[in-house]
C-alpha positions as a printed Julia matrix, in Angstrom:
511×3 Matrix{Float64}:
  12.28  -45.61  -21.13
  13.12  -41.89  -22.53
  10.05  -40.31  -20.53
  10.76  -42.28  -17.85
  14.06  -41.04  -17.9
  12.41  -37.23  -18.52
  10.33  -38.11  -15.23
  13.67  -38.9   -12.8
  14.9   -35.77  -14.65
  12.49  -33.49  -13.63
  11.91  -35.41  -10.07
  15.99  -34.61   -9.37
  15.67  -30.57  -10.88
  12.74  -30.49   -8.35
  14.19  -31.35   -5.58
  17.75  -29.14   -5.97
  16.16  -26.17   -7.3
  14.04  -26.18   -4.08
  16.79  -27.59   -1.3
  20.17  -24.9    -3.04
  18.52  -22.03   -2.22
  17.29  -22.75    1.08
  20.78  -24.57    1.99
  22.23  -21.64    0.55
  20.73  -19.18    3.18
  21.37  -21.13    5.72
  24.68  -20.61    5.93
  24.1   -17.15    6.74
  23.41  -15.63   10.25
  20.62  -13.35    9.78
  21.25  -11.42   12.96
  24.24  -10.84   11.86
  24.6    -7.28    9.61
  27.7    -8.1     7.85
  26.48  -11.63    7.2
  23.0   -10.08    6.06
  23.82   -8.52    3.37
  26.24  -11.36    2.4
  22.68  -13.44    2.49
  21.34  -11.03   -0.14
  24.12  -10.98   -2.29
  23.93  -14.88   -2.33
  20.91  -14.62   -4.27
  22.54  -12.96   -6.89
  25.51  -14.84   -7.24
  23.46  -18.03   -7.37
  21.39  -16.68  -10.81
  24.57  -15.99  -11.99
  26.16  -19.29  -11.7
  22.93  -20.69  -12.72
  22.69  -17.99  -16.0
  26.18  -19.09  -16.86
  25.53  -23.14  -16.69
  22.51  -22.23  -18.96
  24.4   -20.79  -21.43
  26.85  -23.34  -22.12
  24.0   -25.51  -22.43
  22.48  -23.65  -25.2
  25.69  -22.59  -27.33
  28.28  -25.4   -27.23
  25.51  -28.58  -25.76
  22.77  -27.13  -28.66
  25.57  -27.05  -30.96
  26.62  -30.79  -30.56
  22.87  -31.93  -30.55
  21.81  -29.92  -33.49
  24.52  -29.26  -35.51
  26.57  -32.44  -35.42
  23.78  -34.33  -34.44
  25.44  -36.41  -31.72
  22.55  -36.55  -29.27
  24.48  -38.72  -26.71
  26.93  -36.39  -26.48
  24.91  -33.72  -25.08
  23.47  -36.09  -22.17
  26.65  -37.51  -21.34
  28.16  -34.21  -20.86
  24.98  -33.35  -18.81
  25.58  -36.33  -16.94
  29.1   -35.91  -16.05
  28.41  -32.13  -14.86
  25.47  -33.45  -12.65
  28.4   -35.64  -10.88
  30.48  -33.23  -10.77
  28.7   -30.51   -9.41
  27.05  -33.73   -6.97
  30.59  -34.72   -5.83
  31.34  -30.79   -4.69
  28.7   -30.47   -2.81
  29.42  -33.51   -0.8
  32.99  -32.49   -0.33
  31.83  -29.35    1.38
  29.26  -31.3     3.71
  31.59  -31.14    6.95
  31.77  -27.03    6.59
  28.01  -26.47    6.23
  25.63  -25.04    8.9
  22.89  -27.85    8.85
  19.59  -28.15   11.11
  18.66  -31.69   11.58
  15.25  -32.34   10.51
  12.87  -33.71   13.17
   9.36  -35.44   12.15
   7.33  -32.67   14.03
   9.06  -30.09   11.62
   7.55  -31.41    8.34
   5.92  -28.83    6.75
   2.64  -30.63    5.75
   1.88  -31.82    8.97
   2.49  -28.44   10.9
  -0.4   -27.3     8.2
  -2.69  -29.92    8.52
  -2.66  -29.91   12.25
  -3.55  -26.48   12.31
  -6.58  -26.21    9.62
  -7.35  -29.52   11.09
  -7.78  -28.02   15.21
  -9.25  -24.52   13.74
 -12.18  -26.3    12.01
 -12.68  -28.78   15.28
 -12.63  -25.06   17.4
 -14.47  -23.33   14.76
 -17.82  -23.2    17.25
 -15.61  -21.92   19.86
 -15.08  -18.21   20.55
 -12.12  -16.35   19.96
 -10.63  -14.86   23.54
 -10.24  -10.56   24.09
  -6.79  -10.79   24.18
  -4.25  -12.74   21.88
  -1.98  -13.55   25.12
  -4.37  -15.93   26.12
  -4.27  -18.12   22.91
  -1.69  -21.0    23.4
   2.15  -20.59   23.41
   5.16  -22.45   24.75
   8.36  -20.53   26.47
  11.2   -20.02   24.61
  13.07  -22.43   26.82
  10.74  -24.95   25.94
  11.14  -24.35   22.33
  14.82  -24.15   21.17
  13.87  -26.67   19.18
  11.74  -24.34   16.57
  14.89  -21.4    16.58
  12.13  -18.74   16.78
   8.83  -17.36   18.15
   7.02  -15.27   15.39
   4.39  -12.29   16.96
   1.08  -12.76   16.62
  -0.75  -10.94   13.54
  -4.8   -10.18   13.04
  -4.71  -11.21    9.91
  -6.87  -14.53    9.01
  -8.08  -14.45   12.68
 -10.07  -17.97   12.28
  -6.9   -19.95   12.16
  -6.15  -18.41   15.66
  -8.85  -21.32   16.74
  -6.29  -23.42   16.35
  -4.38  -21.87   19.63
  -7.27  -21.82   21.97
  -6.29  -23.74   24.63
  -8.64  -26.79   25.35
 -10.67  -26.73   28.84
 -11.43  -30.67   29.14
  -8.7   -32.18   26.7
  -5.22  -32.66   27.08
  -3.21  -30.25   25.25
  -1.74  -32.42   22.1
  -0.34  -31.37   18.55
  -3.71  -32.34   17.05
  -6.36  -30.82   19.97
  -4.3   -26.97   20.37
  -1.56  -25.57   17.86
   0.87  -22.73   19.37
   0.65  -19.17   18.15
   3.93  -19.74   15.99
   2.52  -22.81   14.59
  -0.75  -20.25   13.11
   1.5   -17.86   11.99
   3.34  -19.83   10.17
   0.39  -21.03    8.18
  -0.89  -17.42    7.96
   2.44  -16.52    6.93
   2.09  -19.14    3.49
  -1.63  -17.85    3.52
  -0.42  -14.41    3.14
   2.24  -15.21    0.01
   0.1   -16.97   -2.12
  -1.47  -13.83   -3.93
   2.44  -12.82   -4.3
   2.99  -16.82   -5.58
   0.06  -16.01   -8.52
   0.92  -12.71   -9.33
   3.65  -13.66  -11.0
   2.35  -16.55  -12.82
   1.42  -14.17  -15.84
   5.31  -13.47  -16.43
   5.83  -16.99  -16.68
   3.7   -17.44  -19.21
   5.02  -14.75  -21.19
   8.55  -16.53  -20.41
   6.8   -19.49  -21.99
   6.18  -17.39  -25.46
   9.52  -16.29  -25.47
  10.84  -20.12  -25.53
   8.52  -21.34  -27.62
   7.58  -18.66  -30.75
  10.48  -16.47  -30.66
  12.43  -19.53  -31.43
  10.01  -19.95  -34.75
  10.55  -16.84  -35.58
  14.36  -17.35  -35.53
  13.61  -20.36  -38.09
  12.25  -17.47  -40.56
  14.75  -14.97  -39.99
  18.6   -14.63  -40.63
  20.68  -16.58  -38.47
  23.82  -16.43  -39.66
  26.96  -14.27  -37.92
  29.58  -13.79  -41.05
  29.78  -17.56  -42.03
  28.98  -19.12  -39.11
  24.54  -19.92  -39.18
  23.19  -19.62  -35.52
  21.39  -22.92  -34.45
  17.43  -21.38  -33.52
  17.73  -23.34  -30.59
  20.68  -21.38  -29.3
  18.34  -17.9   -29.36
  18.0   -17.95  -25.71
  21.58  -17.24  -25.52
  20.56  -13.53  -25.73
  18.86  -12.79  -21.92
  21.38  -14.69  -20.52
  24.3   -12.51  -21.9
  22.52   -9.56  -20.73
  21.81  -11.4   -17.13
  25.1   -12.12  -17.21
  26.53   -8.8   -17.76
  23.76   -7.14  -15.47
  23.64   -9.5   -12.53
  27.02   -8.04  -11.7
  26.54   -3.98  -12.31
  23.38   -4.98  -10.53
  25.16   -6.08   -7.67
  28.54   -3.7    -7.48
  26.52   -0.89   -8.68
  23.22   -0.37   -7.7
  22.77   -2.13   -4.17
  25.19   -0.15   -2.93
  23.86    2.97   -4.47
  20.34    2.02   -3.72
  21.43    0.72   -0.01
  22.42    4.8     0.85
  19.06    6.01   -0.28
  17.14    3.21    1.42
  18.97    1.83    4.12
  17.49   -1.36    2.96
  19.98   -4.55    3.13
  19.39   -6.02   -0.5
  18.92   -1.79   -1.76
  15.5    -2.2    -2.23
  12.76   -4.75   -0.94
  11.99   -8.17   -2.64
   8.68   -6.97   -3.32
   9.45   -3.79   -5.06
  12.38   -6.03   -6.92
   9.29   -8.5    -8.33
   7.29   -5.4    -9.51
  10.17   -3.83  -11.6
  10.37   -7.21  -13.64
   6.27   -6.93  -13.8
   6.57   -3.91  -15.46
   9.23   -5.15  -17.39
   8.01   -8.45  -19.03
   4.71   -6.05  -19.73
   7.32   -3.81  -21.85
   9.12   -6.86  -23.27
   5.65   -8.57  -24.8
   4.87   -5.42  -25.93
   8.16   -4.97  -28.14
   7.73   -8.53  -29.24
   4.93   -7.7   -31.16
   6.42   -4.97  -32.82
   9.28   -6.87  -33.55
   6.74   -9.98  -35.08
   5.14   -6.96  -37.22
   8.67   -5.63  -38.67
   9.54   -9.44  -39.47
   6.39  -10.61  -40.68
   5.88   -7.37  -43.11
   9.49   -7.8   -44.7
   9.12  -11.84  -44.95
   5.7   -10.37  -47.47
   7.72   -7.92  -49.63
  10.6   -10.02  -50.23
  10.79  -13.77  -47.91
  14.96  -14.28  -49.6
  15.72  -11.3   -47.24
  14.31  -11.71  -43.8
  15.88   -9.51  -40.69
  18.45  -10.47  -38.78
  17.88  -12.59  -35.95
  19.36   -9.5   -33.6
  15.74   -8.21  -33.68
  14.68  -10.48  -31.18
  17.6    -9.03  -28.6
  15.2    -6.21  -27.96
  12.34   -8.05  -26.51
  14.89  -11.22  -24.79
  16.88   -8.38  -23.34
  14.42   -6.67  -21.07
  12.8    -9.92  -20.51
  16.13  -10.92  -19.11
  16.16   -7.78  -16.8
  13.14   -8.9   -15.71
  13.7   -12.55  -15.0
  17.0   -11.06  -13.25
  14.68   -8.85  -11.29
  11.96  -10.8   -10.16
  13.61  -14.44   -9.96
  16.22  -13.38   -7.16
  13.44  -10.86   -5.67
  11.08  -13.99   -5.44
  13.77  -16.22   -4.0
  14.82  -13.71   -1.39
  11.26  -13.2    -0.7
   9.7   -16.32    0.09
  13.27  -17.48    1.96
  13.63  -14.39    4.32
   9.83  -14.7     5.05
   9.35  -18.68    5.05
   9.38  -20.06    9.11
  12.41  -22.04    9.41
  11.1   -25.21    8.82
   9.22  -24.21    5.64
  11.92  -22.38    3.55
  12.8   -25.16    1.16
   8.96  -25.32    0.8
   8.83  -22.02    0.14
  11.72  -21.32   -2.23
  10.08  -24.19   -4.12
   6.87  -21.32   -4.87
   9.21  -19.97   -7.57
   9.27  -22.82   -9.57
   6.24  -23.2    -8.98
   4.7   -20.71  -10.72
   7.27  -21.2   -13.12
   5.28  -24.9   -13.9
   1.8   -22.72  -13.66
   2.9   -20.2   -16.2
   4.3   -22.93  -19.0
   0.65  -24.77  -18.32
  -1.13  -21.6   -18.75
   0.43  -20.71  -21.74
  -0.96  -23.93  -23.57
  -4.14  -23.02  -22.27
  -4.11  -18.95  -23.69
  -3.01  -20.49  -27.38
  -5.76  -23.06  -27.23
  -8.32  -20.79  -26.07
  -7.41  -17.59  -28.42
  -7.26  -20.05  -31.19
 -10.92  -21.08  -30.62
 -12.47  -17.86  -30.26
 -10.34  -16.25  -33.3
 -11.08  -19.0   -35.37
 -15.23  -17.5   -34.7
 -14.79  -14.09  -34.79
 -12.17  -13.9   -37.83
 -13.32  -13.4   -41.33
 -10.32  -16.0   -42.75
 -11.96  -18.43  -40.26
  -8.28  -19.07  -38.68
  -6.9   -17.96  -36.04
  -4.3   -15.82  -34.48
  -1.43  -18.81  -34.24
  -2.12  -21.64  -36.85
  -0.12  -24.29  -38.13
   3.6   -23.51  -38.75
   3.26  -20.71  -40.77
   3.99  -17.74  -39.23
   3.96  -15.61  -42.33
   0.43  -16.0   -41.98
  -0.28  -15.95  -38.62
  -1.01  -12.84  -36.0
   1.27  -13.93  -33.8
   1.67   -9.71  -33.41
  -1.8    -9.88  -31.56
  -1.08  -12.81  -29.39
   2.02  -10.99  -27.49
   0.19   -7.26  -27.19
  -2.51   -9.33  -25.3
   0.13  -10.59  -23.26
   1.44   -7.26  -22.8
  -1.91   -5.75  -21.85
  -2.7    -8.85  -19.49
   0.86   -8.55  -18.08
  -0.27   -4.27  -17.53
  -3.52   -6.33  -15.39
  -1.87   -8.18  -13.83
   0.41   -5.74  -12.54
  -2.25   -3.61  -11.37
  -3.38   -6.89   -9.16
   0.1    -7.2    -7.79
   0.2    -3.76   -6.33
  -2.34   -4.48   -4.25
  -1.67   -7.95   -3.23
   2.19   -5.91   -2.17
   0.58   -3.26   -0.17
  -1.92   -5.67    1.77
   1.2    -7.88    2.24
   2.86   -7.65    5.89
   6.35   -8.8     6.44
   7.23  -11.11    8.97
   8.33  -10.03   11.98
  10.16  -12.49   14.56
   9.88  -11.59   18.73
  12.4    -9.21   20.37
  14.55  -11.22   21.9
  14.07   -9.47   25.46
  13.98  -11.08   28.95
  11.11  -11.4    30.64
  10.64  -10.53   33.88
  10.46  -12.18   36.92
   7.09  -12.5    39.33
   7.56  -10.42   42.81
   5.73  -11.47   45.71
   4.62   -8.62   47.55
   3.05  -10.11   50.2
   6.17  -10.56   52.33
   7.59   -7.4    54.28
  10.63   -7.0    52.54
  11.21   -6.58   48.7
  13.58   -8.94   48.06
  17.08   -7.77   46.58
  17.52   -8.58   43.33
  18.68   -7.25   40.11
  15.5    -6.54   37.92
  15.66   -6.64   34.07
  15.06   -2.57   33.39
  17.23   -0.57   32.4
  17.25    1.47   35.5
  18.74   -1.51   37.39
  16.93   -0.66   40.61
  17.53   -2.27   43.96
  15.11   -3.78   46.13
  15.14   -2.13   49.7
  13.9    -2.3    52.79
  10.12   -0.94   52.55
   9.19   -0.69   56.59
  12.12    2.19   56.95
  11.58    3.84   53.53
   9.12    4.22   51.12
   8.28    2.27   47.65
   8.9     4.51   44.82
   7.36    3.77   41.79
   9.86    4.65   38.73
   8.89    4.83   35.24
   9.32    2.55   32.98
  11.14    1.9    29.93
   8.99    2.63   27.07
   9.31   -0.74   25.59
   7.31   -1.91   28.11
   4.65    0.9    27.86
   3.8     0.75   31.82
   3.17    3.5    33.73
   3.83    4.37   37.25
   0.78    3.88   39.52
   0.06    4.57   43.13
   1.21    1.98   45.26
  -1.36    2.98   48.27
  -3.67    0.69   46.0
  -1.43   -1.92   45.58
   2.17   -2.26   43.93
   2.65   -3.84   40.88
   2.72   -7.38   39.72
   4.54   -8.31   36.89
   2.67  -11.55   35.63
   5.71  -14.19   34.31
   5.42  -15.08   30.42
   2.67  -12.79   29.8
   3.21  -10.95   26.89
   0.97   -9.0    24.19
   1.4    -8.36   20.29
   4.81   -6.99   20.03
   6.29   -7.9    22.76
   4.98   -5.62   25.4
   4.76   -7.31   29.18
   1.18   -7.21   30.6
   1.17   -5.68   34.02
  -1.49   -6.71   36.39
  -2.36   -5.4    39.29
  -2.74   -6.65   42.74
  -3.42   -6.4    46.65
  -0.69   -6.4    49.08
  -0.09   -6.2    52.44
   2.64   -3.27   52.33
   2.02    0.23   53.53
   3.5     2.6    52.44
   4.31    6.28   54.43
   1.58    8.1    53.39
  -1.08    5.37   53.95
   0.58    5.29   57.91
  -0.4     8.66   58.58
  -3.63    8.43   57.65
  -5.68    8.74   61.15
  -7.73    5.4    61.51
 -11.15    5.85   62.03
């Protein structure tokens, strides 16, 4: 019954740590500048809130488990909160901005239909030109709430898109160019997703043998002894004191140099709490070597247990860092039918780090235990006194240094999203007929159509959005093809015969 219970437990953490954010950032118009930044500063507020619920948990819910030893106590309080908090959130239900789901939105099937149709295409050749890989109007898709450009990146998956000759055109024979991006986009942060699985791990040391070393060292604050399991309670002070300079102070200071929303980008966020866990391992082990070397010359007078607020402290900057710059990340550049999916990536590797630290003790145990001349190895038993548990966290620290080095790359190659200009497109104009006909045309020079037997056809320039240059219409005029667009939103002009002369083609003598 208890891991049963441990089971619903983590089934119900699972699924709000992976919906909040996402519902979160919904309620936020991206387009929107005021409401963008507000979207970034949501991130913030919301490790805050959570830093704060942790750290009742492990002061005054730690002190009623371990210290009083009323166990119940601590889950029914846990309980209550849960309904609480529940109860809240329903309350505010009527106020929230929510898209209904539909079953051509889920995730999983989006992905399967498109590695499914690329392999099926794979014998098929790509076309010259992306525009002529399938795509449905924007009219036809209000449904989806965006069009996303097409990138080279991962170019087999554009099989997916090729439009079938002899088939009808289904969900599971052709996938639309948004419906390949979107995988390519997930593609694309999965190096990001592992990068960062190192720091988890090193989270995992921190929760696991700094609290053993707070069971050799001196816990107690005048008369009052410090429960080991409340140690944590030290990087969530300083999250808690820095998640709001962070936000008052440096965004804004950062914003004027950058003129980026959230001060600097999610991906340079992650890499400053890189950096940081590197530097917090690293202090660890000097901190195991101070405690370790005093518990020898004298074990009735260990250090205080305020040593460890060195190496918990940056780690905290660093969780503060790169948890809200990971959350940010994968929700600004999930497609919108993927973000809870993607917000659930930082947990994620949260779950990959714990599993690969139990794999780095077991391993560094076994090869120690060879190479060593004691025959033991670096973490044994209970015994810390006797242990190199110094060694363990500066191989962390170097691995972290690796790893690192591997995210900077993975960063650069990384290209951010980047949704369609929302433009109009233009309309076809049959030249063929005598007469242009007069209507307003979507340029900015919001020329007429006139009468082209009495005057001539002059061909403007156009806007440089559309990149299209004037040509000579004794060849032919231009013909704007409807729909046709290429990479980044530029309209495809074709061009084509007409009937229409114009002045200069009259006074040529006729032969």
């Amino acid at each position: 019954m208890f891991y049963f219970s441990l089971g619903l437990l983590a089934l119900g953490a699972g699924g709000v740590k992976g919906a909040l954010p996402a519902l979160g950032g919904d309620q936020f118009d991206h387009k929107d500048p005021k409401e963008a930044k507000a979207l970034a500063r949501y991130f913030n507020w919301l490790l805050l809130s959570t830093t704060l619920g942790a750290c009742v948990g492990v002061t005054g819910i730690v002190y009623l488990t371990t210290e009083k030893h009323k166990w119940y106590w601590g889950f029914f309080i846990s309980t209550v909160a849960t309904f609480i908090g529940f109860t809240v959130l329903a309350l505010g239900k009527p106020f929230y901005r929510l898209r209904e789901p539909k079953m051509a939105d889920s995730p999983i099937i989006r992905i399967t239909q498109v590695i499914v149709v690329a392999i099926n295409n794979s014998k098929l050749a790509l076309p010259d030109s992306p525009d002529e890989l399938y795509e449905i109007r924007k009219t036809e898709n209000d449904f989806r709430e965006e069009i996303i450009s097409h990138t080279n990146q991962f170019r087999f998956l554009d099989k997916a898109a090729i439009v079938p000759k002899d088939s009808k055109t289904t969900p599971w024979t052709v996938c639309t160019v948004t419906q390949v991006e979107e995988v390519k986009i997930l593609t694309r942060m999965l190096p990001i997703l592992f990068s960062t699985v190192i720091m988890n791990t090193c989270l995992a040391q921190l929760q696991t043998f700094s609290v053993m070393q707070g069971n050799f060292m001196n816990r107690k604050i005048g008369n009052f002894n410090v429960p080991a399991a409340s140690i944590p309670i030290i990087p969530l002070v300083f999250m808690s004191i820095l998640v709001p300079i962070y936000e008052f102070f440096f965004v804004p200071f950062a914003r004027k140099i950058t003129k980026h929303l959230s001060g600097i980008t999610q991906l340079q966020r992650v890499g400053v709490g890189l950096v940081l866990s590197a530097i917090s391992m690293a202090i660890a082990g000097i901190v195991e070597v101070k405690r370790r070397d005093q518990a020898h010359r004298d074990i009735m007078k260990p250090i205080s247990l305020f040593w460890l607020s060195f190496q918990y402290g940056i780690f905290g900057i660093a969780d503060m860092f790169t948890l809200v710059g990971l959350l940010e990340f994968f929700y600004r550049e999930a497609p919108i039918g993927m973000r809870s999916l993607s917000t659930s990536f930082t947990w994620l590797t949260l779950s990959f780090g714990y599993f690969l630290s139990t794999v780095f003790v077991n391993v560094i145990n076994a090869i120690t235990k060879r190479t060593s001349s004691s025959k033991q190895g670096w973490i044994h038993g209970l015994d810390l006194d006797s242990s190199h548990l110094n060694l363990f966290y500066w191989f962390l620290a170097i691995l972290s240094c690796l790893n690192f080095l591997n995210y900077l790359y993975w960063a650069s190659w990384y290209k951010y999203k980047t949704e369609e200009p929302d433009h109009s497109e233009p309309k076809a104009i049959d030249m063929t007929t005598e007469q242009l006909p007069v209507e307003e045309v979507p340029d900015p020079t919001e020329a007429k159509g006139e009468d082209l037997s009495t005057r001539p056809l002059v061909a403007e320039e156009e806007p440089e959005h559309t990149e299209a240059k004037a040509k000579d219409l004794s060849t032919g005029p231009l013909l704007m093809k409807e729909g046709s667009t290429v990479d980044g939103g530029v309209t495809e002009v074709h061009e084509g015969p007409s009937s229409v002369q114009t002045e200069d083609s009259k006074q040529q003598p006729t032969s």
